[in-house]
Each structure stands twice: as C-alpha cells, then as structure tokens.
Backbone as CSV, one residue per row, in Angstrom:
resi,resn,N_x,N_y,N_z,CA_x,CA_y,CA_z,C_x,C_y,C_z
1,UNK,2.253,112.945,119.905,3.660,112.610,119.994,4.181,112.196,118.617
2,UNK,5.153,112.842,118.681,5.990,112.048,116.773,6.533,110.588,116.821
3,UNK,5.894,109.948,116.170,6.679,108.983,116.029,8.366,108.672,115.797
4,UNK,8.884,107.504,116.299,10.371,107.724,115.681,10.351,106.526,114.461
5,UNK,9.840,105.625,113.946,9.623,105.058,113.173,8.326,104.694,112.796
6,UNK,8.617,104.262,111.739,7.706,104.023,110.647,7.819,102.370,110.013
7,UNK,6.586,101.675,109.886,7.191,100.259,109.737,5.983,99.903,108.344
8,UNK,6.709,99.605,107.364,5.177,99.039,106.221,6.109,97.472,105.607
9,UNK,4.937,96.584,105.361,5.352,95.758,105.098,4.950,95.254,103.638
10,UNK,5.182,94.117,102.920,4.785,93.762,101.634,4.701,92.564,101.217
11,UNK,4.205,91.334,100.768,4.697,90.268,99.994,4.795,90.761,98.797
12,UNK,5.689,90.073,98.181,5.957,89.580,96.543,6.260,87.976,96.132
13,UNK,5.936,87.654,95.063,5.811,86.737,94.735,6.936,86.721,93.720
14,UNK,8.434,86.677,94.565,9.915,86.688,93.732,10.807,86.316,94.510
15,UNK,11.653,85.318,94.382,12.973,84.937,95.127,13.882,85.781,96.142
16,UNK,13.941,85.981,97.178,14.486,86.923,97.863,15.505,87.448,96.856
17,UNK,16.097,87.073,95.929,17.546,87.456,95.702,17.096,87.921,94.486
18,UNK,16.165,87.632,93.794,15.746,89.006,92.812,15.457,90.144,93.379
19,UNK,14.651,90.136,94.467,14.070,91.050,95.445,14.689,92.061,96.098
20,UNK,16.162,91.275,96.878,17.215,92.168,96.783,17.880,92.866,95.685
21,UNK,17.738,92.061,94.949,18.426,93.279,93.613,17.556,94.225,92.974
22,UNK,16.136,94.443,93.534,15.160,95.439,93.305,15.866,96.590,93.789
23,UNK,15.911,96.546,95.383,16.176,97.343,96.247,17.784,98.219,96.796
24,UNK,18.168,96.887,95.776,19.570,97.895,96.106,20.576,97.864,95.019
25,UNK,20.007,97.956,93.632,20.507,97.941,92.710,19.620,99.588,91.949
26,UNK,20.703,100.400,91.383,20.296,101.504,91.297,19.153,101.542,89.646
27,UNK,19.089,100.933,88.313,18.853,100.665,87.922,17.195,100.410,88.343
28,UNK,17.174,99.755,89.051,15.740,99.161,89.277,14.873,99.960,90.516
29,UNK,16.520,100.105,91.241,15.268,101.570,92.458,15.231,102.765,92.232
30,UNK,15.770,103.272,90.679,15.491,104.421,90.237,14.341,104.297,89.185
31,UNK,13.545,103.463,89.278,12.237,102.742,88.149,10.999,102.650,89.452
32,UNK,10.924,101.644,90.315,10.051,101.766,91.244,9.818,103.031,92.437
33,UNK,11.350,103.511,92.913,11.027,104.182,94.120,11.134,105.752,93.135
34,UNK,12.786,105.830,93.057,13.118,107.391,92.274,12.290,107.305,90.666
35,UNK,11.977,108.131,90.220,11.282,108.139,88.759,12.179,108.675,87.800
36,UNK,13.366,109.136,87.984,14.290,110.046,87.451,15.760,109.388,87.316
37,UNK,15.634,107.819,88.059,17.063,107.013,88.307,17.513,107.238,89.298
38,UNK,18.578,106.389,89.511,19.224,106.384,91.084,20.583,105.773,90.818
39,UNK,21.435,105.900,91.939,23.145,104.946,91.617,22.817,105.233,93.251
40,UNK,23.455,103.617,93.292,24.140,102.612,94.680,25.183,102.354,94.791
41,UNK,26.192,102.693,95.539,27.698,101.990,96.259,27.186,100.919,96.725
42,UNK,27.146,99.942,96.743,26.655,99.095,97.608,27.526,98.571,98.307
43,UNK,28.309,99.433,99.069,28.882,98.635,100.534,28.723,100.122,101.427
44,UNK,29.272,99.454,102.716,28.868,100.689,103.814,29.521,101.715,103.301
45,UNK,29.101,102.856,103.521,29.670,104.310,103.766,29.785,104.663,102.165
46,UNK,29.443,103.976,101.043,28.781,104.263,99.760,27.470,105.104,100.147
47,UNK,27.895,105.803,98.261,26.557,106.992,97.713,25.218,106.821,97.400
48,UNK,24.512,106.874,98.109,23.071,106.561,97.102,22.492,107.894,96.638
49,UNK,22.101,107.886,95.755,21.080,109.108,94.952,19.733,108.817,94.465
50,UNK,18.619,109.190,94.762,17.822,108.679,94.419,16.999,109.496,93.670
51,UNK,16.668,110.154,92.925,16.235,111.237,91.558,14.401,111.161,91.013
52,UNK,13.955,112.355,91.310,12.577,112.383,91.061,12.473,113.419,90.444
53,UNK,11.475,113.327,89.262,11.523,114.453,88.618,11.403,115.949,89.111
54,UNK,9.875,115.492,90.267,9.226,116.732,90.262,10.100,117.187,91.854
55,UNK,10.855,116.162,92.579,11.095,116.551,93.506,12.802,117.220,93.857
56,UNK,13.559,116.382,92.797,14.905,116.483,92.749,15.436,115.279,93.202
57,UNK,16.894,115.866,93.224,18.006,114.234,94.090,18.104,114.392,95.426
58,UNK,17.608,113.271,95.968,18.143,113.244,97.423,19.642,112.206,97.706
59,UNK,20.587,112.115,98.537,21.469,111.895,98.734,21.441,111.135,99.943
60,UNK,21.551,109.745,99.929,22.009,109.040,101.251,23.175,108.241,101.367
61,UNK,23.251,107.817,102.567,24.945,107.152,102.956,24.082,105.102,103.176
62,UNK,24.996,104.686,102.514,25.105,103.134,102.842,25.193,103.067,104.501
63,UNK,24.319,102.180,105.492,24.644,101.740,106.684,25.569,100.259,106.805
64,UNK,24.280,99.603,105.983,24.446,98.465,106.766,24.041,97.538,104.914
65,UNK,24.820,96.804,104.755,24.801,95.444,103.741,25.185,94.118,104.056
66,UNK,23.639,93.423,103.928,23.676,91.928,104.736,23.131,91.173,103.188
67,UNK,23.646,91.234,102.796,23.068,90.052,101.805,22.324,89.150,101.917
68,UNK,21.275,88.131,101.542,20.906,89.097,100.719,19.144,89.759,101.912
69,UNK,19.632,90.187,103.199,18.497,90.406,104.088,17.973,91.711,104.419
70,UNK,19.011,92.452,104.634,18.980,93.910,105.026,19.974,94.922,104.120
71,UNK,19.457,96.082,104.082,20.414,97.298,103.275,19.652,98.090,104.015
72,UNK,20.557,98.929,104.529,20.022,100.082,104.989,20.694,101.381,104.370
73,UNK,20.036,102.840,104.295,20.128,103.642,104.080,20.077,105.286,105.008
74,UNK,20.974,106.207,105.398,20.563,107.077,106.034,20.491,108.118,104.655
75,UNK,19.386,108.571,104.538,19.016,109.954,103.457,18.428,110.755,103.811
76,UNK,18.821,112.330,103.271,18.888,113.337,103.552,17.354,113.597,103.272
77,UNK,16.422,114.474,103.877,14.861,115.085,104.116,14.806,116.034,102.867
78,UNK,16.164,116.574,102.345,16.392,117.752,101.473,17.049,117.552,100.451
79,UNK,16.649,118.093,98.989,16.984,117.417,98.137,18.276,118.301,97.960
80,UNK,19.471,117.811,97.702,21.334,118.088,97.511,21.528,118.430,98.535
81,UNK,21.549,117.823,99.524,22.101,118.353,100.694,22.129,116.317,101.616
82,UNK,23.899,116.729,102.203,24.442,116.029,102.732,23.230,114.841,103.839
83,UNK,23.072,113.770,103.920,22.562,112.827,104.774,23.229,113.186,106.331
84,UNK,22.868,114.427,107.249,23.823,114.630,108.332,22.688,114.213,109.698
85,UNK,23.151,113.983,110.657,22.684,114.328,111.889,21.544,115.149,112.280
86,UNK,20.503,115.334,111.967,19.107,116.148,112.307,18.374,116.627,111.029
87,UNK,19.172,115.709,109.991,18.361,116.326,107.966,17.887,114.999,107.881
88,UNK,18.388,113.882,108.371,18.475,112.694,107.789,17.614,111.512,108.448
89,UNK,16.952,110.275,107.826,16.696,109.331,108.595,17.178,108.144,108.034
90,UNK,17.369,107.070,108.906,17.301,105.902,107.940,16.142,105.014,107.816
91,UNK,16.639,104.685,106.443,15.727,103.531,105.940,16.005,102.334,106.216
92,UNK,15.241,101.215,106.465,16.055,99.475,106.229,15.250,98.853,105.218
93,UNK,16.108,98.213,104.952,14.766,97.321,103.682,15.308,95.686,104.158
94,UNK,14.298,95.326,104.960,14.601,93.785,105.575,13.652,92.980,105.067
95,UNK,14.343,91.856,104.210,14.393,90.680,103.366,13.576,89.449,104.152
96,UNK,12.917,88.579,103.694,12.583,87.574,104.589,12.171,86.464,103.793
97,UNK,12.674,85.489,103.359,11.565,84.649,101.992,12.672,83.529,101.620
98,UNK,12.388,83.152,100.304,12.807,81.750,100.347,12.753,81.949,98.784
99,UNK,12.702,80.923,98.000,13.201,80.605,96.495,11.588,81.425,95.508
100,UNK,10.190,81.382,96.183,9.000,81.957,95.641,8.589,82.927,96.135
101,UNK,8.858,83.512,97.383,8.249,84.633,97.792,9.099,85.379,98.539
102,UNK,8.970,86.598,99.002,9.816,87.783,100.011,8.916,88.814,100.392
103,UNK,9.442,88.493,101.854,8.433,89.698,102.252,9.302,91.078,102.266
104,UNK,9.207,92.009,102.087,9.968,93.071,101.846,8.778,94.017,103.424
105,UNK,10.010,94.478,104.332,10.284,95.277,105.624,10.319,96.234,105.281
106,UNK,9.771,97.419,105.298,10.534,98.924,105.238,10.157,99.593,106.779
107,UNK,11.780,100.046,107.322,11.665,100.851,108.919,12.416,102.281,108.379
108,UNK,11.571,102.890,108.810,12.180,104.388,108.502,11.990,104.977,109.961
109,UNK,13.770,105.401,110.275,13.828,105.856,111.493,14.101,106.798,111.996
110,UNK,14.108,107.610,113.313,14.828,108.760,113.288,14.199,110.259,113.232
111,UNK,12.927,110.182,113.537,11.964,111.653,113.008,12.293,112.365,114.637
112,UNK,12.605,111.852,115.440,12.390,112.812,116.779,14.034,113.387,116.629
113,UNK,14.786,113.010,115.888,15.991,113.457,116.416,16.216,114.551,114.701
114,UNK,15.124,115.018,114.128,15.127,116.406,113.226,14.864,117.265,113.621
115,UNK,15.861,118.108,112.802,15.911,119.827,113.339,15.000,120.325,113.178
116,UNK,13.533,120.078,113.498,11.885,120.578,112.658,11.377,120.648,114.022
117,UNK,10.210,121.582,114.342,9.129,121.441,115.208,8.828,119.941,115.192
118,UNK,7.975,119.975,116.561,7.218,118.387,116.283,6.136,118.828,115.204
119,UNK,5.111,119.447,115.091,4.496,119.955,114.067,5.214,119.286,112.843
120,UNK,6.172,119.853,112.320,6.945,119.654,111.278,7.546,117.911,111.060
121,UNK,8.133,117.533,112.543,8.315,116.152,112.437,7.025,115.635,112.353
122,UNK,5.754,115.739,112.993,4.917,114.925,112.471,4.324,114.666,111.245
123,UNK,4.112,116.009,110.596,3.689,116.070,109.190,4.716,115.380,108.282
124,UNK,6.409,115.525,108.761,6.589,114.895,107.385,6.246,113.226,107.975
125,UNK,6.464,113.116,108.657,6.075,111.079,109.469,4.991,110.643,108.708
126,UNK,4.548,111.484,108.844,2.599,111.066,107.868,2.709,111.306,106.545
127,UNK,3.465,112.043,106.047,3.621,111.714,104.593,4.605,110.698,104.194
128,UNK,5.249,110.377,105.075,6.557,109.379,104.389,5.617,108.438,104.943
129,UNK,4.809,108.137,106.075,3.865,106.719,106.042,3.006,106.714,104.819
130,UNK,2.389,107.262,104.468,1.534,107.317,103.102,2.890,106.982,102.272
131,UNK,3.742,107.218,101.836,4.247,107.488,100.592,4.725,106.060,100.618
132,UNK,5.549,105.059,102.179,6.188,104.031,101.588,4.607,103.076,101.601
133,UNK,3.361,103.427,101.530,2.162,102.412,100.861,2.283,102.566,99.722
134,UNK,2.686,104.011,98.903,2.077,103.895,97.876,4.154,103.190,97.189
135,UNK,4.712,103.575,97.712,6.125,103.053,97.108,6.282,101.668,97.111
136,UNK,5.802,101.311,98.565,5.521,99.508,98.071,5.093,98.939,97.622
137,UNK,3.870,99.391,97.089,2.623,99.465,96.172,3.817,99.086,94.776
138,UNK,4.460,99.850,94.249,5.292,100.366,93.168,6.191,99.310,92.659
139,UNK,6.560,98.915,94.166,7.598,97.873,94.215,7.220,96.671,93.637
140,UNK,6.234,96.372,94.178,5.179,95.295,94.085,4.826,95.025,92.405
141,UNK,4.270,95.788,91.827,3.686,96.016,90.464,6.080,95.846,89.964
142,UNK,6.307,96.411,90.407,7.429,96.489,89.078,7.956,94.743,89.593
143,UNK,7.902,94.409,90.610,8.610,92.738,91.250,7.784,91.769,90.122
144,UNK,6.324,92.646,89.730,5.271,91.646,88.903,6.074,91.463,87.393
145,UNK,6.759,92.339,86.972,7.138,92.677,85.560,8.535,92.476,84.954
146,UNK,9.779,91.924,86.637,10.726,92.074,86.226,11.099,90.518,87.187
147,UNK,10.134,90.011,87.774,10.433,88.931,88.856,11.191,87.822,88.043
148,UNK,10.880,87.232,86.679,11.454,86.731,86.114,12.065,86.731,84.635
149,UNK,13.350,86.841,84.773,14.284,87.247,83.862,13.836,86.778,82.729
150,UNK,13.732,87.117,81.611,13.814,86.696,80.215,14.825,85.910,79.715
C-alpha cells in the first residue's frame, strides 16, 4: 500500500527562531535543502523555488505561516511545472523548542492522491523518505555553522 505521508524528525541545538529562519528564509534553504538557491514569499499563497543543480527548479505554493511553528509548502514532483492537484505534495516543517534547542517535524503529504501508478507513488515515497534523512541530516550540519550569529 502507498503511503500518504511521510514523517522524519530532528533535534538541533538552536533557538526555535533561528531555526525558523533556516527553513523559511530562501537564502539559507537554498544552502541546506536546494544546492542551487531558493526565494520564499513568505505568506500564504506566495512563491517558493527551490533550485538544484543536477535536478532543476521545483516550484511550490505557501500553505500555511505560523510563526514561528509551522510553514508549510505544496511543491510540484516536476521540475517548472505548476504545484497543481495530482503533481504536487505538501510539505510542513513543524517547530517545537524553546531559547536552546528545536526539534524540527518534516510531514510530507499527499502521495495517494498522484497522477502515478501505485508502483510509481511508492517509489517516489521511498525516495523522498530517504532523501528528507539525508536533508535533515543537511539541516542539522548547516544549524551547526550558522546557529549563532557572528
């Protein structure tokens, strides 16, 4: 059966509110997640782009902005092509921590309702589970290097 979400979790050892500005500041989630840069609207129904070299730009829509707890994202499976109804899933990135630490949430949702075989929905489910270990992984190491400001 395909899963419809996907759930990985993380500590860091950084103030929720640096933490949030990892994640939804384009600058810094085009360094850990995109390798190529990224730009954020950061309110609902804003652009996200998120840019990889080897893969291209993908394109998602702002859901949801809770300061500093949740941001969510619906983005497109395909790189230049619209975040629509059966291309797209969302992401959440839910916040949890206090003045030294944050646990950083990632739910990626939405694989049963793509226009793909289950075949196809499952395979990509299992690579986007591998990928947000190794992306939180990423997160983690860059939260180590940028957690406190100069």
């Amino acid at each position: 059966m395909v899963p419809d979400r996907i759930e990985r979790e993380i500590d860091i050892e950084a103030p929720i509110d640096r933490v949030w500005s990892l994640v939804t500041q384009g600058e810094h989630l085009g360094t850990w997640f995109g390798d190529a840069g990224a730009s954020v609207d950061l309110r609902v129904g804003g652009a996200v782009v998120l840019t990889w070299a080897k893969y291209g730009s993908y394109r998602g829509i702002v859901e949801k902005v809770e300061r500093p707890r949740l941001f969510s994202v619906r983005w497109s499976r395909k790189p230049d092509m619209e975040p629509v109804p059966g291309s797209s899933t969302l992401v959440e990135f839910i916040l949890t921590g206090d003045a030294n630490r944050t646990r950083v949430k990632v739910v990626e949702s939405g694989w049963r309702e793509l226009n793909l075989s289950d075949d196809e929905r499952s395979k990509a489910a299992d690579e986007n589970r591998n990928g947000w270990i190794q992306e939180l992984d990423e997160l983690q190491a860059y939260a180590q290097k940028v957690a406190t400001p100069a």
